[in-house]
Structures are given as C-alpha cells and as structure tokens.
C-alpha positions as a Python dict, from the first residue, in 0.01 Angstrom:
ca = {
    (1, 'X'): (0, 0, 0),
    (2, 'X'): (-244, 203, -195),
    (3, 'X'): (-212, 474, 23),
    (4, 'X'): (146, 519, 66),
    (5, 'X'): (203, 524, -340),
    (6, 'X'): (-105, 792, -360),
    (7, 'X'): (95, 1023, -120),
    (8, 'X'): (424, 953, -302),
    (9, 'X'): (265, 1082, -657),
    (10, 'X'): (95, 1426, -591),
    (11, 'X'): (56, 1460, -987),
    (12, 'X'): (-171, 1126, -951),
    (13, 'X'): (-411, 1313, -669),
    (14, 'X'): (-438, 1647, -871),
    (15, 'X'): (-513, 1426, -1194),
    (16, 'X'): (-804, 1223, -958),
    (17, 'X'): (-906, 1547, -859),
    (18, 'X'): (-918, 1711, -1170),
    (19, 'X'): (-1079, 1498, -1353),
    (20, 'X'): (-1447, 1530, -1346),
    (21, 'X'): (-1420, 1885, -1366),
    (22, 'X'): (-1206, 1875, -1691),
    (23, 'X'): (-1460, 1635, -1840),
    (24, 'X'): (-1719, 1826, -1751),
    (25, 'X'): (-1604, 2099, -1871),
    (26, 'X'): (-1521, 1938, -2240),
    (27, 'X'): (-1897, 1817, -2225),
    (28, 'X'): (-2050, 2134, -2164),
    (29, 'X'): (-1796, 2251, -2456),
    (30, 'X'): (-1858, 1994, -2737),
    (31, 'X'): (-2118, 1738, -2598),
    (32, 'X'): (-2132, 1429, -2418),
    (33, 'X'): (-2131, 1198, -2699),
    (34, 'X'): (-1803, 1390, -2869),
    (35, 'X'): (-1693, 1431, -2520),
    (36, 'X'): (-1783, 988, -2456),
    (37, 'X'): (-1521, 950, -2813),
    (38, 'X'): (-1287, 1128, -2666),
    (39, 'X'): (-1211, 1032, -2362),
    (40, 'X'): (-1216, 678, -2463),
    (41, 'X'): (-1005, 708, -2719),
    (42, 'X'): (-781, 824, -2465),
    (43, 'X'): (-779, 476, -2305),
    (44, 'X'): (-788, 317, -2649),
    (45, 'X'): (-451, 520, -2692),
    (46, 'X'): (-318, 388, -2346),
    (47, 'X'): (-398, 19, -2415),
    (48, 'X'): (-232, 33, -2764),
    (49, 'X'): (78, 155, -2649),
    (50, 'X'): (48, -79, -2351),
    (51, 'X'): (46, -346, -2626),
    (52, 'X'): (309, -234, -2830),
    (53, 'X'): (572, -159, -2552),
    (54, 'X'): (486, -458, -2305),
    (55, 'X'): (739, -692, -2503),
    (56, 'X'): (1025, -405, -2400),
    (57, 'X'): (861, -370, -2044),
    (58, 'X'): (868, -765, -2000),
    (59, 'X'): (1252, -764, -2093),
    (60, 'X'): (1315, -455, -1850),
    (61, 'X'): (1113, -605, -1580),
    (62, 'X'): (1345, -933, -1559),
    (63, 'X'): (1674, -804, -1532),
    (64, 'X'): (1801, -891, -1169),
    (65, 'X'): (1935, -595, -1030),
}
C-alpha cells in the first residue's frame, strides 16, 4: 500500500530525496544546533496545527459520502 501511494505523490519522493541535502546544506550555513531548532520547530509547527484542525478533520472525516 505504501508503495502504490509513494508513486502516486512524486512531490513526496523529491521531498524524501531532498531532504538530507537541504539540511545539510542549512547546517553547513548556520550550524547544527541552529540548524537541530529549526527543523524541529518545523514539526513542532506540524503537530500544533495537527492539534488545532483535528476537531474540523474529525467532522470531515465522518460524513458518509
């Protein structure tokens, strides 16, 4: 199943692809520890609106179509 929705999303292989080279390249630029902020605040970002929106998602999610 994993496989299928990877081939489906292109923009989700060039963003796994990507990646480490990006961060790398923001380390060599500012530092691993600004660089180790960053990035997670990134995923601190992600969860919060996760958070905030999964009420609305919940109600979306049980409509019967």
């Amino acid at each position: 199943m994993q496989t299928a929705i990877r081939a489906e999303r292109p923009d989700a292989r060039s963003g796994e692809s990507l990646s480490p080279a990006i961060g790398g390249w923001i380390a060599q630029g500012i530092g691993y520890s600004s660089t180790f902020v960053l990035l997670g605040s990134f995923a601190l970002g992600s969860i919060s609106l996760w958070l905030i929106f999964s009420s609305t998602l919940k109600a979306v999610c049980a409509i019967k179509v």
